[in-house]
C-alpha positions as CSV (number, residue, x, y, z in Angstrom):
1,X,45.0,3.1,48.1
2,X,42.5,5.9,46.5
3,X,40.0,3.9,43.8
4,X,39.3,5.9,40.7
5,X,35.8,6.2,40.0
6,X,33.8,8.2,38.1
7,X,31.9,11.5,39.3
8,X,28.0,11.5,39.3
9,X,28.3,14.6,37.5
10,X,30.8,12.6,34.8
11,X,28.2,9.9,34.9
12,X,25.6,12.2,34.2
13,X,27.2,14.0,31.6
14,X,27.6,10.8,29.9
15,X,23.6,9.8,30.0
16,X,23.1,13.1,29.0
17,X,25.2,12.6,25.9
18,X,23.4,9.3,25.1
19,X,20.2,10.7,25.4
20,X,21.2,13.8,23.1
21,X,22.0,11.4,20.3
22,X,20.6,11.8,16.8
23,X,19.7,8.2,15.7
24,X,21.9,6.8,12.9
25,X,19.8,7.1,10.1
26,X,21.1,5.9,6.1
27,X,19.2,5.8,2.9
28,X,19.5,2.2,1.3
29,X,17.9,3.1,-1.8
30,X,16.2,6.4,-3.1
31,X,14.8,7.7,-6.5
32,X,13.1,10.1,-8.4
33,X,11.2,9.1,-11.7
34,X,12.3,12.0,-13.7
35,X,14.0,10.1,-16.9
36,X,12.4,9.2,-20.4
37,X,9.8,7.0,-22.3
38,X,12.9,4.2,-21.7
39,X,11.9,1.3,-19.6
40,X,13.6,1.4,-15.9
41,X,14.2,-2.4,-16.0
42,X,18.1,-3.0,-14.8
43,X,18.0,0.7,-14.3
44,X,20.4,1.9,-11.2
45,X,18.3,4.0,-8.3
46,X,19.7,7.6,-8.0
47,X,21.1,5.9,-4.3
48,X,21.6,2.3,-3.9
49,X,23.8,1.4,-0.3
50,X,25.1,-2.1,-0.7
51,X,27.3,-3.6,1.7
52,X,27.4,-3.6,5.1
53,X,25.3,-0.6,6.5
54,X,25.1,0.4,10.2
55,X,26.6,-2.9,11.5
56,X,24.2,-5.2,9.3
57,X,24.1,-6.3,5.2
58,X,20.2,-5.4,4.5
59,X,20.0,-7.4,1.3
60,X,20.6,-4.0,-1.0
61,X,23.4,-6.1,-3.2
62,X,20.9,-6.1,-6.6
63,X,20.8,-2.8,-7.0
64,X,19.0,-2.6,-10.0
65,X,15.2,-2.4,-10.5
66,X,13.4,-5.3,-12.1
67,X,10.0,-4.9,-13.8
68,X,7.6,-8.0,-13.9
69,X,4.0,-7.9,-14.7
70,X,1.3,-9.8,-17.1
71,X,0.9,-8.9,-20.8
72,X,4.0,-6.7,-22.0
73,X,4.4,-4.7,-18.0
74,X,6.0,-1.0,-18.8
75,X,7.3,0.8,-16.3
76,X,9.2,4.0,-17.2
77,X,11.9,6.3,-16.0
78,X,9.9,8.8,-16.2
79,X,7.5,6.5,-13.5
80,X,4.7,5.9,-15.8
81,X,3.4,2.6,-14.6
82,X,1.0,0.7,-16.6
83,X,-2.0,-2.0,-15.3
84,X,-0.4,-5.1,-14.2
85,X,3.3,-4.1,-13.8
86,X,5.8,-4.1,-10.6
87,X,9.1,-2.6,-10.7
88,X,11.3,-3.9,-7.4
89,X,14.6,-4.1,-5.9
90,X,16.0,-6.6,-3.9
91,X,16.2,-6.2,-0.2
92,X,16.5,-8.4,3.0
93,X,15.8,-6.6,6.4
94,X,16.9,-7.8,9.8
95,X,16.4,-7.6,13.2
96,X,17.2,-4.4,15.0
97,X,16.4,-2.0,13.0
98,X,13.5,0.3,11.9
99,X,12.9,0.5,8.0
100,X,10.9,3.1,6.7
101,X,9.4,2.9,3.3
102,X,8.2,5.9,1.4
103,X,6.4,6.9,-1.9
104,X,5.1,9.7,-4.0
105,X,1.9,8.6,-6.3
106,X,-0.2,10.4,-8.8
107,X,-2.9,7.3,-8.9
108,X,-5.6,7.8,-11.7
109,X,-9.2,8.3,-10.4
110,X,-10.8,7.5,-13.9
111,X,-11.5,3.6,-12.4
112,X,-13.8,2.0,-10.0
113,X,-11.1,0.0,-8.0
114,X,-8.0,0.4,-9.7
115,X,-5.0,1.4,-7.9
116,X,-1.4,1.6,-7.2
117,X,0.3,0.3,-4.1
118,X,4.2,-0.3,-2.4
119,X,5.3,-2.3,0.2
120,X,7.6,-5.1,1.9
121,X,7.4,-8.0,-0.8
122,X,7.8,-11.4,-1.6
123,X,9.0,-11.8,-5.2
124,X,8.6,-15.5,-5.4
125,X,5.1,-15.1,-5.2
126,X,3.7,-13.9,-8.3
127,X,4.2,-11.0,-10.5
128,X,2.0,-8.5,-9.0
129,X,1.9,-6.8,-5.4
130,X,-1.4,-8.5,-4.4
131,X,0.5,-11.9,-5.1
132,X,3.6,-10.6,-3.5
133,X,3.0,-7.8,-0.6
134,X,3.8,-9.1,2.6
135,X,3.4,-5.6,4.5
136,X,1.8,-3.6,2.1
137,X,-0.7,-0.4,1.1
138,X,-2.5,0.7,-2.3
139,X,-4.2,3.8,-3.0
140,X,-7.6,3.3,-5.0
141,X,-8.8,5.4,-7.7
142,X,-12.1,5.3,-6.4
143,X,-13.1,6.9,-3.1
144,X,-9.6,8.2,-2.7
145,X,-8.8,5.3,0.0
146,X,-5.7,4.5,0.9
147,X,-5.8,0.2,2.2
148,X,-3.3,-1.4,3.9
149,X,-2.6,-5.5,3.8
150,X,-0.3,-7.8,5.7
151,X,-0.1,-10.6,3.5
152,X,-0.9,-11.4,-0.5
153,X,-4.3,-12.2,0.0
154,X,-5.4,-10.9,3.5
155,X,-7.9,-8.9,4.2
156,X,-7.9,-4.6,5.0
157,X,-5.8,-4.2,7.8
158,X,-7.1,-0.7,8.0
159,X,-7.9,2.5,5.5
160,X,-8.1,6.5,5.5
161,X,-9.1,9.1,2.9
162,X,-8.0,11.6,1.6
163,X,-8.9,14.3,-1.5
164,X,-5.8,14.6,-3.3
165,X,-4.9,12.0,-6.3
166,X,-1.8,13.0,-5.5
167,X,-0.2,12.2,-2.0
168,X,2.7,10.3,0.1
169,X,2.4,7.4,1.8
170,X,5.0,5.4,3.7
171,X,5.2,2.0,5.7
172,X,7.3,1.5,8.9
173,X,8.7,-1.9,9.4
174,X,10.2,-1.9,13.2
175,X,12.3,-5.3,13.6
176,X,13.6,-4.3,17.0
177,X,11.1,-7.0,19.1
178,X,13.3,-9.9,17.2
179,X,12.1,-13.0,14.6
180,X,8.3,-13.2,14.8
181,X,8.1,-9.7,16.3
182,X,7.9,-7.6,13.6
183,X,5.2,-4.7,13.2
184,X,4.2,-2.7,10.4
185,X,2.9,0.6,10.7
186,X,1.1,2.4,7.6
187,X,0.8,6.1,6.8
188,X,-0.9,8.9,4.7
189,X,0.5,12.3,3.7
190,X,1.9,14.2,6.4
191,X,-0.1,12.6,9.3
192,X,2.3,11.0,12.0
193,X,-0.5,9.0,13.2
194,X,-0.7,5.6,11.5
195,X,-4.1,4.8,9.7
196,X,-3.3,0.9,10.6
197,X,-1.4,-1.4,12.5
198,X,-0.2,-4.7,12.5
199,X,1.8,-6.3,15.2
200,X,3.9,-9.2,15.2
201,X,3.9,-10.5,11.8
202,X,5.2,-13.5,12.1
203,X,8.2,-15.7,11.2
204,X,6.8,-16.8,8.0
205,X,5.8,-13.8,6.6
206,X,9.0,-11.6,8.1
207,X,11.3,-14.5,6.3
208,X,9.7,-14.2,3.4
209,X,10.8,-10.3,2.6
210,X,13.1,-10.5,0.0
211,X,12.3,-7.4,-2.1
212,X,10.9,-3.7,-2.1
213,X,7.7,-3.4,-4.8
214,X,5.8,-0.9,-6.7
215,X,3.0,-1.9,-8.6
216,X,-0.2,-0.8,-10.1
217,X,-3.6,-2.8,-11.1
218,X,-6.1,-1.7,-13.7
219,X,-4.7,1.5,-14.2
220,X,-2.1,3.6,-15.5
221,X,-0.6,6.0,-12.7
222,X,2.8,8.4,-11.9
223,X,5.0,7.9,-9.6
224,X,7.0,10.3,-8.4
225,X,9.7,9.5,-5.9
226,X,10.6,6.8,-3.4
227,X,12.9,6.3,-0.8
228,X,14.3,3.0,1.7
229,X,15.5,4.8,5.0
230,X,17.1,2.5,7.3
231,X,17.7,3.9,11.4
232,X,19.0,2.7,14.8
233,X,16.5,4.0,16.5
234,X,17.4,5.9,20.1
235,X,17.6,4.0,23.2
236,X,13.8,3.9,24.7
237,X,13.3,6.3,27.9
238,X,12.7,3.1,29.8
239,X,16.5,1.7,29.1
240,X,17.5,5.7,29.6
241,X,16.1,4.8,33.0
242,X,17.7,1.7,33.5
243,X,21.2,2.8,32.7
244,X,20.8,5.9,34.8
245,X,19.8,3.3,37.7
246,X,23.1,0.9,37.2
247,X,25.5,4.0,36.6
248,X,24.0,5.5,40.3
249,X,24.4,1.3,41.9
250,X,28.0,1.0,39.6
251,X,29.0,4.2,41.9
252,X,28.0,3.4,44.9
253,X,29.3,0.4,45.2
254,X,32.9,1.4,43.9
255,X,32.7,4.0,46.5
């Protein structure tokens, strides 16, 4: 009796199609700070995913933003952020993904070390990002310096420069290594090069993520837009390899 296999040329056809797919890609949350003088506490971001969202529940059900600080913390629609005030939104990531964090700032230069800042956070912590930020960068009014921090109290993980007072910065949290694994990869402006790097964060601190943050310290600053971008990343060329390897062995030995 004749087996049914398939071809190698079916069998390559079907690498070929995995390799030519797009990664799944899905904003959790997004906004631009275009409203009024009215606070943006329990505010709903222009896009806010809840639910189950390629395969997993990322912790997006609080869709709202909350605004903590010291004093009487302001943050408007309109993304005027005053000195001591964080505006965040819940959010619980999980393994297997890669979670990419950006923002648009207009940070006041007028201060020595003031600055405004985003990142992964801990909103049990404190009020303010430097109590909170678990993975985590600021951008100082002096010096132009953008710093990035791994915990609430660390120390620099790492820093760049750059001219403008305004600019983009985003934070890449890759989960895909598993619990403990984590690594967090920071970026300025349009560079694809990361100014720092930290690798395997740690049970402790990657538990401890529980919210997205913006804050600023000492200053008054814009912010302009912000995005949550959650991806499957593509299969690694390495596992491309392997699966073209069993496929080839699969073949042979129905033959």
């Amino acid at each position: 009796m004749r087996k049914h296999c398939l071809s190698p040329i079916l069998a390559a056809s079907g690498l070929a199609l995995l390799v030519g797919s797009a990664q799944a890609a899905t904003v959790l949350y997004q906004h631009t700070f275009d409203g009024g003088t009215g606070s943006l506490g329990l505010v709903a971001p222009d896009t806010a995913n809840t639910g189950i969202i390629l395969g997993a529940d990322h912790g997006t059900s609080t869709a709202n933003w909350v605004i903590t600080g010291i004093n009487t913390p302001s943050f408007t629609q309109a993304g005027l952020i005053e000195d001591d005030t964080q505006g965040q939104l819940a959010f619980n990531p999980v393994d297997g993904y890669v979670y990419t964090l950006t923002f648009n700032a207009t940070v006041s230069v007028s201060g020595g070390g003031d600055w405004s800042g985003l990142g992964f956070a801990d909103d049990s912590e404190g009020d303010r990002l430097f109590q909170t930020g678990v993975a985590w960068l600021i951008k100082r009014g002096n010096a132009s310096t953008s710093s990035a921090f791994t915990d609430g109290t660390a120390s620099n993980e790492g820093s760049t420069t750059s001219a403008a007072s305004t600019e983009t910065y985003r934070i890449e949290l890759d989960t895909r290594d598993g619990s403990g694994l984590w690594d967090a990869y920071f970026y300025q402006g349009a560079s694809s090069t990361a100014f720092a790097t930290a690798t395997n964060l740690g049970a402790t601190l990657e538990n401890s993520i529980d919210t997205i943050a913006i804050g600023s310290e000492g200053s008054t600053d814009t912010i302009n837009s912000f995005s949550l971008v959650v991806a499957i990343p593509e299969p690694s060329s390495a596992m491309l390899v392997g699966l073209a390897g069993l496929s080839v062995l699969t073949l042979r030995r129905r033959r």
